[in-house]
N, C-alpha and C positions, 0 to 999 in steps of 0.2 A: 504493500500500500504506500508505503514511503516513496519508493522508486516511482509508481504510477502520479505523486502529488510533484515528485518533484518535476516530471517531463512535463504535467499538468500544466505548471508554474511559468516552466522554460518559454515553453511553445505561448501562452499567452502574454507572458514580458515582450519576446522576440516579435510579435504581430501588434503590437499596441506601439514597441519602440518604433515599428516601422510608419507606422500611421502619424505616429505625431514627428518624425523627424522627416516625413515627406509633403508637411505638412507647412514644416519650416523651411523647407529648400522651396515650397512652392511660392512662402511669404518673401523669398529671401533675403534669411536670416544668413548669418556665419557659423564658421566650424562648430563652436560655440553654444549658438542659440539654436542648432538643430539637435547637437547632443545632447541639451539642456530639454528640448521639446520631446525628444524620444526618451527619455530618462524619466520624468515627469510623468510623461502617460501611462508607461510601462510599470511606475512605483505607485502612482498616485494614488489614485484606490484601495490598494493594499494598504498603505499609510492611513487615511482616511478611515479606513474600516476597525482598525486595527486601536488607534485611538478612541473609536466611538465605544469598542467593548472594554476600554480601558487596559488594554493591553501596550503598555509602553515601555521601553523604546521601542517602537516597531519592529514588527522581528525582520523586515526588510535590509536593517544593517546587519544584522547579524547574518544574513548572509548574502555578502557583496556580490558573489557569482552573479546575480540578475541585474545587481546595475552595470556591472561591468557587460553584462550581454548585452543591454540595452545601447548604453555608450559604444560599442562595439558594432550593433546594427546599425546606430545610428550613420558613424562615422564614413561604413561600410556605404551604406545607401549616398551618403555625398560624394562619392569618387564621381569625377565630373561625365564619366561615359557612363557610368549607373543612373547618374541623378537624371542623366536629359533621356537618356530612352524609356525612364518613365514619366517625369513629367513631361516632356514634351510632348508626349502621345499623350492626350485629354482621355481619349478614351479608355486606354490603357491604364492610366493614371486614377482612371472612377474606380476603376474594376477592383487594380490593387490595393485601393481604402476601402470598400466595401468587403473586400476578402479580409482582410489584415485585421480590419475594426470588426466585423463579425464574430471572427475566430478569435480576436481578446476576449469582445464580451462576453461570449460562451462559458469560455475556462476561466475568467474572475471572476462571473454569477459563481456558477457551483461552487468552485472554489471558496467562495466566500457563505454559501449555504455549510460549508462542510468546518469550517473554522468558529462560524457562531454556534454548530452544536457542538462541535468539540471542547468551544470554551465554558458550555454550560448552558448559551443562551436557549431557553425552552420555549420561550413565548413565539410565536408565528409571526407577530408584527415585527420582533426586533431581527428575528431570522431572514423575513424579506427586505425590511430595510437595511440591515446590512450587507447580504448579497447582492444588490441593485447597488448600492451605494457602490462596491467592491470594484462590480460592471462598469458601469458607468464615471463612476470618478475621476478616474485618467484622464476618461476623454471631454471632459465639461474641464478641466485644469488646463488642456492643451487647447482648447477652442477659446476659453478665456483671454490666455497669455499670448493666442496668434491675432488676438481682435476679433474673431468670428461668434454669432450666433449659438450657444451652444446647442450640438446635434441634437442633443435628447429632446429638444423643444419643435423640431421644426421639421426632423427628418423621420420618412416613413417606418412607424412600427419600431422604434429603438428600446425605451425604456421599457413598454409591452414587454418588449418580445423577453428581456431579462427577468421583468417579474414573473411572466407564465413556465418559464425555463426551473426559476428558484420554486415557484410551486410547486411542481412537477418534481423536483430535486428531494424538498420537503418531505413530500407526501410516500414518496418509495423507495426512502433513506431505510427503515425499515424492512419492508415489504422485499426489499432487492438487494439490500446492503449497499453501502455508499460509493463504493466503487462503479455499479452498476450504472445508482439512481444519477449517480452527476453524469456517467456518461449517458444518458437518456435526456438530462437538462441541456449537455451541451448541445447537442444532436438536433434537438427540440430549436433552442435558441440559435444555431444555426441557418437551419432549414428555413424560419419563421422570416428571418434578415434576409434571405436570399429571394422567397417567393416574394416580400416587402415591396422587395429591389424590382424586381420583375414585373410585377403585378401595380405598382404602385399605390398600394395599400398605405393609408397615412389615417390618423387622428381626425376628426373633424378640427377646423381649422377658426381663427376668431374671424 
């Protein structure tokens, strides 16, 4: 289970760094404030989360390997022949934040459903606010700090799709064991972002 939380971890750090440090080469930012944007998106949430259960210092320093991935993604994505064949193809460019940013949200929802029972939390409200929170966090920190709108307000089906993921999570932590029930939240939270995208399923709108 250990092994499984920590690829869990990897692979959602590595997709969030990517998003928010493609995010900064799109603003352009410097070496810097891209590393700075993928590092943030990557940790954000988990910090955020982490504090709300009162669990401090975040266990994120305690283990640097993920920032070091994230500054590591980051960096990687600014090589000037990386950065322009994706931003400069728009299309391309949609594709790989809607991938990148889905496949975060997924593994910090669960993820974050699986750390609030672990810590004890029992209550259902504070279990889905902090798994949403976990989700989403990064990414409202990196939209903040690039001046943009943040996504979960505006873009089709985002924080939905995190809370029906952490239900889902919730509900057949039990029933399936936790290994199972998060891979069924990610899956879930997945698929949900991708048909969003497709289909253009959004919120009623003000």
């Amino acid at each position: 289970m250990e092994l499984f939380n920590q690829i869990l971890l990897m692979l959602g750090t590595v997709s969030f760094a990517a998003s928010g440090a493609l995010l900064a080469i799109r603003k352009r930012m410097d070496i810097f404030g891209v590393a700075m944007m993928g590092t943030v998106t990557a940790v954000g949430g988990g910090i955020l989360r982490d504090v709300t259960l009162g669990s401090t210092p975040p266990a994120i320093f305690s283990t640097p390997e993920f920032i070091l991935a994230a500054i590591g993604v980051s960096l990687l994505l600014f090589l000037p022949r990386l950065r322009r064949a994706i931003v400069d193809d728009h299309r391309g460019f949609e594709i790989f934040m809607l991938l990148a940013d889905s496949i975060g949200l997924g593994m910090f929802t669960v993820h974050g459903v699986q750390t609030a029972l672990l810590a004890g939390a029992d209550r259902l409200l504070l279990v889905l606010f902090v798994s949403v929170l976990t989700g989403v966090g990064g990414g409202v920190l990196r939209d903040l700090l690039s001046g943009e709108r943040p996504y979960i307000f505006m873009k089709h089906f985002y924080a939905c799709a995190s809370l029906i993921g952490a239900l889902a999570t919730y509900f057949l932590w039990n029933a399936l064991g936790g290994g199972c029930a998060m891979a069924v939240g990610f899956v879930l939270i997945l698929t949900m972002r991708l048909l969003a995208a497709k289909y253009h399923w959004s919120l009623p709108h003000a």
